[in-house]
N, C-alpha and C positions, 0 to 999 in steps of 0.2 A: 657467525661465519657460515653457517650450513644454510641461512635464510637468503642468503645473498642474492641466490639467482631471483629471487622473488623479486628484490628489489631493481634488476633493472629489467624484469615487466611489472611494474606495479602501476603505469599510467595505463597502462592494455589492461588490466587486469580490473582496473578500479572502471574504467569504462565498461567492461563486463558487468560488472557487480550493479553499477547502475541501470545497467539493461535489464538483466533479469530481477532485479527486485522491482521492476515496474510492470514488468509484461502481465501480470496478473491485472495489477490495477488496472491497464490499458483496454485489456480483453474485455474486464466487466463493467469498465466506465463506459466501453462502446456498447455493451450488453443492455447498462441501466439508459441509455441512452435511446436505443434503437427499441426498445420497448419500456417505453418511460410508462405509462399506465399501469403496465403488471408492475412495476418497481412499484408506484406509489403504493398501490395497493397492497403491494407485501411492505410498505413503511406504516402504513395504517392500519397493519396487521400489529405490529409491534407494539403500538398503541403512542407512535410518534406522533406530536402536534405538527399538524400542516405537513404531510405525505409528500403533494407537491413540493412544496419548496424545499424538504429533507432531500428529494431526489435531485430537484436539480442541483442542492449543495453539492451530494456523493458525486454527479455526472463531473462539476466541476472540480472535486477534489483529485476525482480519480485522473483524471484524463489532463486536467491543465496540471499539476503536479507532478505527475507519473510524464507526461511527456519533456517539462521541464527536466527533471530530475536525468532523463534518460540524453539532452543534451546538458547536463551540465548546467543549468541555470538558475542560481539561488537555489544551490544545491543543499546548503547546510539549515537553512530554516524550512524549508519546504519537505525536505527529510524528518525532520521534527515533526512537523506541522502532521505528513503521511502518517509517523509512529503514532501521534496525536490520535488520530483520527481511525487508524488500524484498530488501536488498543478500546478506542470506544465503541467502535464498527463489532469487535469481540464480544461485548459483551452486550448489547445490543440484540446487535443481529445470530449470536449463536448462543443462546443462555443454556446448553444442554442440560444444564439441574432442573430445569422446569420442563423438558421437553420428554415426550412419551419414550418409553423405555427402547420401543424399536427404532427412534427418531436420534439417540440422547449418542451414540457413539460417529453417527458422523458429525453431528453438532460440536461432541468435543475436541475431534479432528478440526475442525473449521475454528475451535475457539482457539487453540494451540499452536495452531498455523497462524492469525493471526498474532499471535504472539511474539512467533518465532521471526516474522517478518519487522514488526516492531525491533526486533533487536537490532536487524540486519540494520534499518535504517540509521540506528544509533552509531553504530559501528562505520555509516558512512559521514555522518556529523563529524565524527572522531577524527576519520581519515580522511575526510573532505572529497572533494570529484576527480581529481589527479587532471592532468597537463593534456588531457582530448577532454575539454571542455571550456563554454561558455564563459565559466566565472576565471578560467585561467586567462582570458583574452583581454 
């Protein structure tokens, strides 16, 4: 009874939710994008095979996902797919156990965060894209 009003903004609402759990992706997919070089290069840092092609997988994950996702479009596997790719991006790209003492606390913020995002995605699988979207049409 107390949850109600939620529920008739939950199509606003879940359109929100897909907005922001992608503005990140968006920002740093146009980031690895707009300076694709230094990306690869910090993928070859990592001691990823083929830097190039790691980047331009992340360009495409971030950006063709994150913009689907933000209209509504094969919301639910691609949601996945993001958590997928967050959760491995985590650990990865922020291993803070191995990183220098003064490096290791924003690392863990980064690996945490990822995390956290991971969840959110799950949580939109669950609840699906709501009625302002692609896949409801």
């Amino acid at each position: 009874m107390r949850y109600t009003l939620f529920l008739k903004y939950k199509d606003g609402l879940l359109l929100c939710a897909r907005i922001l759990l992608v503005i990140l992706f968006l920002k740093f997919g146009l980031g690895k994008l707009t300076s694709f070089a230094s990306t690869a290069d910090y993928m070859a840092s990592t001691d990823l095979p083929a830097p190039s092609l790691m980047t331009i997988i992340a360009v495409a994950v971030e950006l063709g996902a994150g913009i689907a996702i933000a209209v509504g479009f094969y919301t639910r596997p691609l949601a996945l797919l993001l958590a997928f790719y967050t959760l491995l991006a985590a650990v990865i790209g922020h291993p803070y156990w191995n990183m220098p003492a003064t490096m290791q606390y924003d690392g863990m913020i980064n690996f945490y965060k990822n995390f956290s995002i991971a969840g959110g995605l799950l949580l939109l699988i669950v609840a699906g894209p709501g009625r302002y979207s692609l896949d409801k049409r």
